[in-house]
N, C-alpha and C positions, 0 to 999 in steps of 0.2 A: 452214638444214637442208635436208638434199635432200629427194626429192620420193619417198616412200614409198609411195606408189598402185605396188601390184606387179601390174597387170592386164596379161596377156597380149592379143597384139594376133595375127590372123590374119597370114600363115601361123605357127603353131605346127609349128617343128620337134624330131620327136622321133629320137634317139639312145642306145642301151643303153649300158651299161659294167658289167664285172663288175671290182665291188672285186679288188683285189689284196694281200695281207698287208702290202707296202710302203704302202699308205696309211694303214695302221690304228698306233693308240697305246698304249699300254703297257695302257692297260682296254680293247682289243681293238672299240674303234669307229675310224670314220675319224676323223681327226686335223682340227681343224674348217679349218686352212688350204689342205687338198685340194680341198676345195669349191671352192675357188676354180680349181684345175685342172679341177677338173669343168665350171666353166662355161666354161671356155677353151675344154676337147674341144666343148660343146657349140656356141661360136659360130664355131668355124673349120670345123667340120661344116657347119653353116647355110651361113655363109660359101661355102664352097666346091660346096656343091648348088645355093644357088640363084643366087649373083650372083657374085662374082668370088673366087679363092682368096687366101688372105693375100699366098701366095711371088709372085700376080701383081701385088696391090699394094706390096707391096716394090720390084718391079722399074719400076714404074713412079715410087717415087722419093719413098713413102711409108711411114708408121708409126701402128701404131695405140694407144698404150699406154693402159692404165688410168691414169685420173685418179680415180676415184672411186666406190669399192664400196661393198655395203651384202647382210650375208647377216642369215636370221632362221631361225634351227635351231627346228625342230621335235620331230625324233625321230632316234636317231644310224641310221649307217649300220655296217654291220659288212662284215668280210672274208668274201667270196664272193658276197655280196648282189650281184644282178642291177638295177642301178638304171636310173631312166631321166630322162636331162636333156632336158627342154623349154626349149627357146630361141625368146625372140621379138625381133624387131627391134621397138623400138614408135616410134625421133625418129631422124631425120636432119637434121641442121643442117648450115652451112655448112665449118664446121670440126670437127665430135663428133659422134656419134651414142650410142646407152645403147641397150642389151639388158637385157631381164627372163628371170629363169630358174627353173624350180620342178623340182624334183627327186623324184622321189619311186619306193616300191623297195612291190613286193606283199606285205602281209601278209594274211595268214587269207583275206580272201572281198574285199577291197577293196585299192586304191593308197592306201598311206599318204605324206604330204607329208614327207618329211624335212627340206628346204632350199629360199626360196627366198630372190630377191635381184635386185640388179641390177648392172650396169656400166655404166660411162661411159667414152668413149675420145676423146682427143682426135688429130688429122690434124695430123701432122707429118714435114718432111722428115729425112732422116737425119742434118742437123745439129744436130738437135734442136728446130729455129724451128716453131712453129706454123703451118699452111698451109691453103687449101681444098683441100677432095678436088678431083683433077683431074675433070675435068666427065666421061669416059667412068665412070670408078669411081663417082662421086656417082649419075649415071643406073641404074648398075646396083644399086647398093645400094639406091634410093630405091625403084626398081622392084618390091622385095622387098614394100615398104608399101603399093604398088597391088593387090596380089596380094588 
C-alpha cells in the first residue's frame, strides 16, 4: 500500500486557478478526474519557478509520467470557484521522485480543504526504459528539498 502521510514539506508552492464550466459534471462540481489536472498545473508551476521546466527536461532526453496516484476529496469544487493548489516536492530518488498536493478554495471566513493527494513519477527516456535523472536535472530538482 502506498504511503498515505500527505505532509507537506517546505518550499510550499502556491498557484490559483479559477474553475472553468469545462471541468465541471452534470451536478455542476468538478469532475473528480480534473483534480488530477489540477495537480499537473500545480507541479509544472513549481517545476518551472523553482528548478528546471518540463519542455527542459524533455529536451534533455527525459520523461516524467505518473506511476502512481492517490486523491482524498473532501468537499467538491464548483465552476468559478477560485482555488488554490499547493505543491510540494517532499522524495527525490535516483530514478522517481512524488509530490504531495492540497487544494483548497475560500469559504465563508476560512480555506476549506477540498483535495488532497499525491503523485509519483518515474524518469524515463523517451523509449520508454526507465533511467536516472541526468545529474544536472537531479541537482536542480533536489535543490528544491534544500530550500
Amino acid at each position: 500500500m502506498a504511503d498515505l502521510q500527505l505532509k507537506m514539506r517546505e518550499p510550499v508552492f502556491r498557484i490559483e486557478h479559477r474553475v472553468i464550466y469545462g471541468d465541471t459534471d452534470a451536478g455542476g462540481v468538478v469532475y473528480n478526474a480534473n483534480f488530477l489536472r489540477f495537480f499537473e498545473i500545480g507541479r509544472t508551476e513549481m517545476m518551472r519557478s523553482l528548478a528546471v521546466p518540463y519542455s527542459e527536461m524533455e529536451k534533455s532526453g527525459i520523461i516524467l509520467p505518473v506511476t502512481e496516484s492517490y486523491l482524498r476529496f473532501k468537499a467538491p469544487a464548483r465552476y468559478d470557484d477560485l482555488i488554490t493548489i499547493a505543491t510540494s516536492l517532499v522524495e527525490v530518488k535516483k530514478v522517481s521522485c512524488r509530490f504531495h498536493y492540497r487544494i483548497t478554495c475560500p469559504r465563508a471566513d476560512r480555506e476549506q480543504l477540498l483535495v488532497k493527494g499525491f503523485t509519483k513519477h518515474a524518469c524515463i527516456n523517451h523509449q520508454g526504459r526507465l533511467m536516472p535523472f541526468p545529474e544536472l536535472i537531479h541537482e536542480r530538482i533536489s535543490c528544491i528539498l534544500q530550500s
